[in-house]
C-alpha positions, -999 to +999 in steps of 0.1 A: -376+818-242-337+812-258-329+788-229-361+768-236-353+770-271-317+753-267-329+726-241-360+712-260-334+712-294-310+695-272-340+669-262-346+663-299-315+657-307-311+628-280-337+614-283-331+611-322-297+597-314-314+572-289-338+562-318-309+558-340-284+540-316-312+517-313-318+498-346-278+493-340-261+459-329-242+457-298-210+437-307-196+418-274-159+403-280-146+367-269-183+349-283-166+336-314-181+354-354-214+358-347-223+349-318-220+380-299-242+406-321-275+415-306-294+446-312-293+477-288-328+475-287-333+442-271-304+449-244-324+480-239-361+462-233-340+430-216-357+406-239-355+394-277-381+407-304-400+429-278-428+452-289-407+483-299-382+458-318-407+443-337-422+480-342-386+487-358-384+458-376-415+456-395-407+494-403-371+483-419-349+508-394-336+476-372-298+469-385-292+433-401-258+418-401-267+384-409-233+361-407-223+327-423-221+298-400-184+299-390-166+269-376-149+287-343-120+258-346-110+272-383-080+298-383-084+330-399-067+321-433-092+292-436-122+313-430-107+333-458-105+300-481-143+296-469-157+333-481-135+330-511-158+297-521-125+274-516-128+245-495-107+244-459-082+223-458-083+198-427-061+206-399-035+183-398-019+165-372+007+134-362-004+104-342+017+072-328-002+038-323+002+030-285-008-005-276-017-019-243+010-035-219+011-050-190+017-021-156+026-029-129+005-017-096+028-002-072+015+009-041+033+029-016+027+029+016+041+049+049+051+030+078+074+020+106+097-008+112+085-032+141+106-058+160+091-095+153+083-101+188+095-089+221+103-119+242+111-121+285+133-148+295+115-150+328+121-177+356+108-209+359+117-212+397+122-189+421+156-176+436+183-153+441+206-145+407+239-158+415+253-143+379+238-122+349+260-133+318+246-103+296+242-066+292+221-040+276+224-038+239+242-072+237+230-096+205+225-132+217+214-167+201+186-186+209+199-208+236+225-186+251+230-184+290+213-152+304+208-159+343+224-182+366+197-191+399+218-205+432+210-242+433+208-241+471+195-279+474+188-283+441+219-302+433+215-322+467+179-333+456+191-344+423+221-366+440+193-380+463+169-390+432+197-407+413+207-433+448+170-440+450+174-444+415+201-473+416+181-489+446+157-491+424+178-510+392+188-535+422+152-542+434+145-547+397+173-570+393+163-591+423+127-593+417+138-603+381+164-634+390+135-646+417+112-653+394+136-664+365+146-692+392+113-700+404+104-705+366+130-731+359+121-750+392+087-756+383+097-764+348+114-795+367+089-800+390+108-788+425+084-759+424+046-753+436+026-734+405+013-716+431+049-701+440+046-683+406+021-653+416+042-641+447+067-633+425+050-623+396+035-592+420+069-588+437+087-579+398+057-560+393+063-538+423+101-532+416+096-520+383+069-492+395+097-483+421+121-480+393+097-460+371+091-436+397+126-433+412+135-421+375+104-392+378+119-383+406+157-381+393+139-364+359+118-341+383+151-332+405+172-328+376+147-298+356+141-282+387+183-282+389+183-269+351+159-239+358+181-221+378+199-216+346+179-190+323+183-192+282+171-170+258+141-187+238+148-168+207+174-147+189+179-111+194+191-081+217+188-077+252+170-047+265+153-035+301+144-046+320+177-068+335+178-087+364+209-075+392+229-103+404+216-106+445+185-098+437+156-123+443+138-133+416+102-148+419+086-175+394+076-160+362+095-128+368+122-115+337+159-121+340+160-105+306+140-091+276+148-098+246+137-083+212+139-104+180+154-082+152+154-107+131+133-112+112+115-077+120+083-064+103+069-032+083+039-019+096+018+002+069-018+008+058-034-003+024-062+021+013-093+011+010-100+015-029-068-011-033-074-032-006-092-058-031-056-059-048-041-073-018-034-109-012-007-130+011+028-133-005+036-104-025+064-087-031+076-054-015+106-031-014+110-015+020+133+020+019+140+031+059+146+067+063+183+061+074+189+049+039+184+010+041+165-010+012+157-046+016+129-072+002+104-082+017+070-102+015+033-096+028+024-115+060-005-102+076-037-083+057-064-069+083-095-079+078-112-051+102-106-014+086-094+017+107-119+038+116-099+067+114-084+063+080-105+036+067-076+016+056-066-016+064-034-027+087-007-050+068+025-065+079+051-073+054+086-094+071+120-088+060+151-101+069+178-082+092+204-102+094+230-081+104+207-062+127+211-028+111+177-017+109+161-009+142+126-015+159+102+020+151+125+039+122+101+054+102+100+036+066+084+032+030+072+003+014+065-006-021+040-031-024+036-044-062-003-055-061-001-070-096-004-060-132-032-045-152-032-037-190-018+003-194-005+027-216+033+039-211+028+073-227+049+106-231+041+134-208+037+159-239+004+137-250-015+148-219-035+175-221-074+191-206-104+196-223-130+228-217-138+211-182-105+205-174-105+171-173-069+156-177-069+132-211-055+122-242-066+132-279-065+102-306-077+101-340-107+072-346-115+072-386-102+102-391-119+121-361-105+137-332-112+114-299-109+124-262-103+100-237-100+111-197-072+089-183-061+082-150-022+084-142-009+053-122+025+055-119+055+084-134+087+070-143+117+080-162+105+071-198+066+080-196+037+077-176+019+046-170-019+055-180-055+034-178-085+045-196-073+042-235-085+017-256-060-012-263-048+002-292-049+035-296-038+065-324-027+091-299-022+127-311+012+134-302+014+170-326-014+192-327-035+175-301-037+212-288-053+229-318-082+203-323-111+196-305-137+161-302-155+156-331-133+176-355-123+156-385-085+159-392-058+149-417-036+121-394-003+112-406+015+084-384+052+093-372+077+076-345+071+076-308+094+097-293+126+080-272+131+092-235+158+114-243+135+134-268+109+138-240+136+151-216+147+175-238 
């Protein structure tokens, strides 16, 4: 009967504790003054003003702790100020006017160096290499020897083609005095008119003989010239090379050559800057060896790649000295123009509650917040779009404010490129 007793007091007493528990407020942290009190009661039924709340409420036994709206952005001794009937004072912060300039549009692009063109001195006759006057790796001019063909007959022919030649001249010379003489004797009469068209046909037929013996001294003479093999363009030599002995058929190479000069970039533009690109501009081209020249944009693909979905570009350089080689990996710097920017400090840049990277400025006295978009980095600031063209930047405080807030601005001096390094 005791232990019945004890456990039905016990009951009492927890379930009066419950009760009591119950018109309390259950105070969650990190919510901001006020905004995370609700009563125990409501957690407990899982919904707001349920049937036993409003039971307790209407009885007066449900806890009010009714709190003054509270700014969440005010510090603690300006909520102080507030309950004390004073007036906050505006947070206060210092701005620098930042007006639009001109930015440049660098683009960089990963690449590889490419020879111009890769040319074969090939032969324009065919027969055996008598002498090969270069090697592997050897630079030649455009009209340098290469290959030497025997002649064989060739040389014969073209000493056969210039005697027909000067048979020719003197049946021209004949044919010409006939008629000059038969033109002064019927001038005085001696002659028949009719004597005239013999000889008129005769000079006709020496000078098609003399026409054609000089085709065939011209004919005789190219066919003697193309057992010598030149190099069409500028460059080095490379495989393949043709052995001296060997017997080399028409249109096979005596030599290839690759043109070094001037060579190419080969790169990719992206497609959300392809619209930027145009014919002649300017690039700096950095190999990974170490060697920076200039160069211009020659080629822009019209047809993307499918597997990047950018588009092919060329840009030609000069390589004078021949230094740079065909496929070393390289960058170039393509400048696609300018565009109005914002060369700000780093220290201005900072996220709002999404996390979206931005700037804070002041716009009649009220705290702005503008996402921007970084373009370039360089040694005195970052080049930023997405600010209006002149614009009060917060370059103090900017983290201790929020959109919307109304400040007290004072302007002060942008700050040099030493400052922001330190």
């Amino acid at each position: 009967m005791r232990v019945l007793f004890s456990y039905g007091l016990a009951f009492l007493i927890l379930l009066g504790a419950g009760a009591w528990l119950a018109t309390g407020t259950l105070v969650v942290g990190g919510n901001g003054p006020g905004n995370g009190e609700k009563p125990i009661i409501s957690v407990i039924e899982g919904q707001e003003h349920g049937p036993i709340a409003t039971t307790l409420a209407d009885a007066g036994m449900l806890a009010e702790h009714p709190h003054p709206e509270t700014d969440p952005a005010l510090t603690i001794a300006q909520r102080n100020e507030l309950q004390n009937g004073a007036s906050a004072p505006l947070p206060t912060v210092q701005t620098v006017t930042y007006v639009a300039e001109p930015m440049k549009i660098d683009v960089p692009l990963r690449g590889r160096t490419q020879a111009k063109a890769t040319v074969s001195a090939v032969a324009e006759t065919a027969g055996i290499v008598d002498v090969v006057h270069v090697t592997k790796g050897q630079s030649v001019e455009q009209g340098d020897l290469l290959c030497t063909l025997d002649q064989g007959t060739r040389a014969a022919a073209v000493a056969q083609a210039q005697a027909g030649l000067e048979q020719a001249k003197a049946g021209l010379e004949q044919a010409q005095l006939s008629y000059d003489t038969n033109a002064e004797l019927r001038a005085k009469g001696l002659a028949a008119p009719n004597t005239a068209r013999d000889l008129e046909v005769a000079l006709t037929g020496a000078q098609a003989s003399l026409t054609s013996a000089q085709a065939g001294l011209d004919n005789a003479q190219a066919e003697l010239d193309r057992t010598e093999i030149k190099a069409k363009v500028a460059g080095v030599v490379q495989d393949p090379v043709a052995i001296a002995g060997s017997m080399l058929g028409q249109g096979q190479p005596c030599a290839t050559i690759v043109q070094l000069n001037p060579m190419v970039f080969l790169g990719q533009v992206p497609e959300s800057r392809i619209g930027l690109a145009k014919l002649g501009l300017d690039a700096v081209i950095t190999t990974v060896t170490g060697a920076k020249v200039d160069g211009k944009v020659t080629f822009i693909s019209s047809v993307a790649d499918n597997a990047t979905r950018s588009f092919p570009v060329e840009i030609e350089f000069a390589n004078e000295d021949l230094s740079i080689r065909d496929g070393v990996t390289a960058e170039a710097i393509v400048t696609l123009g300018t565009a109005p920017g914002h060369l700000l400090p780093q220290s201005v840049l900072t996220l709002d509650d999404d996390g979206t990277l931005g700037v804070r400025t002041v716009e009649d006295g009220v705290v702005a917040f503008h996402p921007i978009t970084i373009v370039s980095d360089t040694r005195d600031g970052v080049w930023v779009t997405g600010l209006p063209l002149s614009a009060d930047v917060i370059t103090i405080g900017q983290e201790n404010v929020t959109a919307g807030q109304a400040v007290d601005a004072t302007a002060a001096q942008a700050p040099t490129a030493s400052e922001e390094s330190v």
